[in-house]
ROKEKOL-593939 format. One line per 8 residues: their letters; for each residue x, y, z of N, C-alpha, C. Coordinates in Angstrom, 2 decimals. Layout:
! residues N
A = X:Y:Z:X:Y:Z:X:Y:Z; ...
//
This chain:
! residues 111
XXXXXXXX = -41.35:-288.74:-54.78:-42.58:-288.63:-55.55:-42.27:-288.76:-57.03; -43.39:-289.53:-57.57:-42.74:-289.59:-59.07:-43.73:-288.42:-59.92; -43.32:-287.79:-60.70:-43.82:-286.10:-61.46:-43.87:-287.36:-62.85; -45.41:-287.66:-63.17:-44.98:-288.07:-64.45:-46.61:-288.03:-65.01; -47.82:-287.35:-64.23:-48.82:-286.75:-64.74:-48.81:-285.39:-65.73; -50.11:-285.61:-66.44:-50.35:-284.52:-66.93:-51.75:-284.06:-66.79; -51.63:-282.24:-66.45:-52.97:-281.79:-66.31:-53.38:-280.80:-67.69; -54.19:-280.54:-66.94:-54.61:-279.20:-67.98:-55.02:-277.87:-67.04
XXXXXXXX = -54.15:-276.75:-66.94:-55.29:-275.64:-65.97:-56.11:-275.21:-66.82; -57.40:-275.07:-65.99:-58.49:-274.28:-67.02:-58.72:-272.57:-66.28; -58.90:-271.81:-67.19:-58.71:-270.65:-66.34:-60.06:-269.84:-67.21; -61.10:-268.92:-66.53:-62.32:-268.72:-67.34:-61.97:-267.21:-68.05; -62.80:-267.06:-69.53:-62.60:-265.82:-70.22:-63.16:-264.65:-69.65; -62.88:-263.45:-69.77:-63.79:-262.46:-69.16:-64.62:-262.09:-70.60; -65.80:-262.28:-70.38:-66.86:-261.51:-71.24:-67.94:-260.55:-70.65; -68.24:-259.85:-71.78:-68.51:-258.59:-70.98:-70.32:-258.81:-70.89
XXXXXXXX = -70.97:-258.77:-69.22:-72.22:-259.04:-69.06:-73.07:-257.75:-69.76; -74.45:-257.58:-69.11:-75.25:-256.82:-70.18:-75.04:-255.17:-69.76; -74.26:-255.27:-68.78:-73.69:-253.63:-68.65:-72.81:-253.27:-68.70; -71.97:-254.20:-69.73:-70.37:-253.82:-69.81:-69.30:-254.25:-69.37; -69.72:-254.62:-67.91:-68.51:-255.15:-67.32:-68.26:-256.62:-67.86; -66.66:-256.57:-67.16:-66.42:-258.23:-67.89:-66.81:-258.96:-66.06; -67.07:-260.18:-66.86:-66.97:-261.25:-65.69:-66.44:-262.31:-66.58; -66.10:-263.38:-65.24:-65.73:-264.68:-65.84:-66.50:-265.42:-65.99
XXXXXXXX = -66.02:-266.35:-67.55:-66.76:-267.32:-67.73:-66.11:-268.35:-68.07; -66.68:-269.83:-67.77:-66.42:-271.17:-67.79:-67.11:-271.82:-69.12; -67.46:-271.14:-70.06:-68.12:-272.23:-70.69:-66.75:-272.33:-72.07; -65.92:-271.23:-72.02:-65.05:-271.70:-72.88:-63.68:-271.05:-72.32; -63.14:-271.91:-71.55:-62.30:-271.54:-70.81:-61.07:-271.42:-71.67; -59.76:-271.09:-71.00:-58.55:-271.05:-71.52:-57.82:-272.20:-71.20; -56.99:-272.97:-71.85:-56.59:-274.06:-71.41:-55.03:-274.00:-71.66; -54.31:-274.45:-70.84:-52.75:-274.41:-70.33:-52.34:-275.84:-70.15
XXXXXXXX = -51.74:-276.96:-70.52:-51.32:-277.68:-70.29:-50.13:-277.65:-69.51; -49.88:-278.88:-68.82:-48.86:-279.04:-67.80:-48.48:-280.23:-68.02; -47.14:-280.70:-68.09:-46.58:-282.14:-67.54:-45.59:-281.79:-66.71; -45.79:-283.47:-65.96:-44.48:-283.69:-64.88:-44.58:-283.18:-63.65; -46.40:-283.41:-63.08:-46.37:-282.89:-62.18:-47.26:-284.51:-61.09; -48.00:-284.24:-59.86:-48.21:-285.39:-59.00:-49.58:-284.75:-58.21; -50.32:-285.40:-58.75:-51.61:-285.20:-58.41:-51.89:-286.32:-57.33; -52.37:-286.30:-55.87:-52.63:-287.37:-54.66:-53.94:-287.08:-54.12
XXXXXXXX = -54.67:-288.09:-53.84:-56.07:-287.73:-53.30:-55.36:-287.15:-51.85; -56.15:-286.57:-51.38:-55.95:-285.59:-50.02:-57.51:-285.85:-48.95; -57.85:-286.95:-49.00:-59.67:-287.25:-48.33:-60.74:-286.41:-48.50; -61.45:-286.81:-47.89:-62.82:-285.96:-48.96:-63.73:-285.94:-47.33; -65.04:-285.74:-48.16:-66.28:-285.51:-47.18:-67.43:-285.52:-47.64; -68.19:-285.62:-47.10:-69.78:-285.70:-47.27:-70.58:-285.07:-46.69; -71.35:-284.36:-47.44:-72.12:-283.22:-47.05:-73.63:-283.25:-47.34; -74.98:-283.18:-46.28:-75.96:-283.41:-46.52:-76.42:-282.28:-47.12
XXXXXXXX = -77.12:-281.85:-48.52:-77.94:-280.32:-48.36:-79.22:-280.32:-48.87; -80.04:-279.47:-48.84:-81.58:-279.75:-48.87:-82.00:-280.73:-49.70; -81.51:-280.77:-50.92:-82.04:-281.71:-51.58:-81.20:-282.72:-52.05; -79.78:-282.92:-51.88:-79.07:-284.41:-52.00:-78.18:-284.07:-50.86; -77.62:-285.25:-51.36:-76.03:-286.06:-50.62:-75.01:-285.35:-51.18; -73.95:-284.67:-51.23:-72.96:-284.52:-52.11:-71.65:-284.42:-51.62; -70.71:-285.06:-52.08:-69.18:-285.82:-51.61:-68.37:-284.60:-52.05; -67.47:-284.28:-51.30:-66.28:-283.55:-51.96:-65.31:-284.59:-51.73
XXXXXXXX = -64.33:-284.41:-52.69:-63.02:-285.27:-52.57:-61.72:-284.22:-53.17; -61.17:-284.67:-51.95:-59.78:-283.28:-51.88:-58.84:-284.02:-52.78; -57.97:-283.17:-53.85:-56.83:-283.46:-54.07:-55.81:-282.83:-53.93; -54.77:-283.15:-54.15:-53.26:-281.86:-53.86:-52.92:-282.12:-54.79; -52.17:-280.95:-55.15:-51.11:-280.97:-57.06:-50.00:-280.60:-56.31; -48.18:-281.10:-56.69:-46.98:-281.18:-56.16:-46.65:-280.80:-57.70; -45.59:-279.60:-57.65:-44.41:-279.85:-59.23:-43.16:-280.28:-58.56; -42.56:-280.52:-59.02:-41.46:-281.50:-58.71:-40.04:-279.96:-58.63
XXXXXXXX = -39.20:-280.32:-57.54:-38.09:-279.07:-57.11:-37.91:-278.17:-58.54; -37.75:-276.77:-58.07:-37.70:-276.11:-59.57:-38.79:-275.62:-60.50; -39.75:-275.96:-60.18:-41.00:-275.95:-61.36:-42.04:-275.02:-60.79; -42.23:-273.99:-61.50:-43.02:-272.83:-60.65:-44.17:-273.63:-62.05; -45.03:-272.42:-61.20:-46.69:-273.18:-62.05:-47.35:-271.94:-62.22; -48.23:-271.47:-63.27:-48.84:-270.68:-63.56:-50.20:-271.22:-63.41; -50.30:-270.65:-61.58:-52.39:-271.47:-61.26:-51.97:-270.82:-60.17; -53.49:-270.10:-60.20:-54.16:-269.23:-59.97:-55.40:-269.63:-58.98
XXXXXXXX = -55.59:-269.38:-57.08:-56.52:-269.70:-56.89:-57.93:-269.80:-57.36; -57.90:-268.56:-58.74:-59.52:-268.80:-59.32:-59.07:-269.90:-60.92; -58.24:-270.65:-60.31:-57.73:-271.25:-61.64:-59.21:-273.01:-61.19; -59.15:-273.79:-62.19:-59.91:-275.03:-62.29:-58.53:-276.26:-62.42; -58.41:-277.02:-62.86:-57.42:-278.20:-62.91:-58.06:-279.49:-63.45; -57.82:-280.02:-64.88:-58.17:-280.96:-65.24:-57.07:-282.20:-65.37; -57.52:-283.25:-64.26:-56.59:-284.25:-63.94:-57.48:-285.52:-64.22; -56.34:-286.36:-64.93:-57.53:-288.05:-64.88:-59.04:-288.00:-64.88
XXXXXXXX = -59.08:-287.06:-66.28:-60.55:-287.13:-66.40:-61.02:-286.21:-65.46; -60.96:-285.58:-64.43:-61.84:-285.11:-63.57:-61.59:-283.17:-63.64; -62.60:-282.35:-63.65:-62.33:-280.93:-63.30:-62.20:-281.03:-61.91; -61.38:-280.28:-61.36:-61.26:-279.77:-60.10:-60.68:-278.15:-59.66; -61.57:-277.90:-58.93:-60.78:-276.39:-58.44:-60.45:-276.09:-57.61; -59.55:-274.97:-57.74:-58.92:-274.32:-56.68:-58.97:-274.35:-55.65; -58.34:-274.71:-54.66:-58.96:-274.14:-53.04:-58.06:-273.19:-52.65; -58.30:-272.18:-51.81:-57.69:-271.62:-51.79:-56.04:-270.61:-51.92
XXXXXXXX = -54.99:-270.57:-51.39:-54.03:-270.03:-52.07:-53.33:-270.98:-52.36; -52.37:-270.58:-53.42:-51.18:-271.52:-54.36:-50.07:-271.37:-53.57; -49.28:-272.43:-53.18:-47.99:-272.27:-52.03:-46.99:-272.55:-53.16; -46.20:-271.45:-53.07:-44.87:-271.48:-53.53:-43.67:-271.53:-53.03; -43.24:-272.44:-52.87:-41.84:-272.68:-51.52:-40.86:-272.41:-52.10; -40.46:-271.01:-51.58:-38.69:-270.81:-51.83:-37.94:-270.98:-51.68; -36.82:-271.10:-52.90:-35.71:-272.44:-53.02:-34.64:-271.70:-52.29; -33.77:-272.10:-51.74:-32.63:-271.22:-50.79:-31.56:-270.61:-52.11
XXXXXXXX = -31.42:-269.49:-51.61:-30.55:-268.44:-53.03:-31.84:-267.93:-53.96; -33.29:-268.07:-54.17:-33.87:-267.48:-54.74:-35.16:-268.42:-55.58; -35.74:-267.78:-55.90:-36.52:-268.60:-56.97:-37.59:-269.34:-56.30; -38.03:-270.03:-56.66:-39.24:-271.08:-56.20:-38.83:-272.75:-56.41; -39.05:-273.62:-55.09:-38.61:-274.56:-54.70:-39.33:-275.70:-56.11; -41.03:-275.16:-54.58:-41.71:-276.23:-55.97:-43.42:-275.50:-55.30; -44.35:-275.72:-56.36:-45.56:-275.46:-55.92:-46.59:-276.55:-55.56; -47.31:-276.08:-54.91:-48.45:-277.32:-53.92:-49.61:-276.31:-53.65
XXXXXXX = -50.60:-277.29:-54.37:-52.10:-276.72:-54.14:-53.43:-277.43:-53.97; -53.88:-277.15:-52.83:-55.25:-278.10:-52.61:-56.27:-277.88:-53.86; -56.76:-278.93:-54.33:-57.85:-279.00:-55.29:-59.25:-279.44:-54.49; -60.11:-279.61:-55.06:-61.43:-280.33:-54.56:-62.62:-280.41:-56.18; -62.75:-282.02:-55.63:-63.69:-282.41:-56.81:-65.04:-282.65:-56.23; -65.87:-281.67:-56.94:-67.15:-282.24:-56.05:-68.74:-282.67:-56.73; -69.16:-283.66:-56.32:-70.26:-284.15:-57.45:-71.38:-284.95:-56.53
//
């Protein structure tokens, strides 16, 4: 695999709603850059719902042996133009003697 993309993780601020508590928000997220990693479409789908058509299209993110990643299933991922998020958990494969191999995580773009 060749590692020679670059993303951006977007990860949302906690601000505090009208009773205090924090929640997350997306409108001004935190942004983390990444290089040297391999973003691959992973197939998609199509989904009818009451009032449109709407496609998901899966991607996977690979870091290359060695490269742990700071992303977060409630993390977002900005690749080639496109936001995409999280799907569920972040796989971290451990390298033999310790540490982390490399990480791999399903994305999904949907519009």
């Amino acid at each position: 695999m060749l590692y020679l993309q670059d993303i951006v993780i977007l990860r949302a601020t906690l601000v505090p709603d009208e009773y205090g508590n924090e929640k997350p928000s997306w409108a001004t997220p935190e942004r983390f850059p990444v290089t040297g990693v391999n973003v691959q479409p992973a197939g998609g789908s199509t989904e009818d719902t009451d009032d449109r058509q709407m496609t998901v299209t899966g991607w996977r993110l690979y870091t290359p042996r060695g490269m742990d990643l700071d992303l977060r299933e409630t993390d977002r991922v900005e690749a080639e133009g496109t936001v995409m998020q999280v799907v569920g958990k972040v796989a971290r494969w451990p390298a033999p003697g310790g540490g982390v191999h490399h990480v791999e995580a399903d994305l999904k773009e949907v519009s």
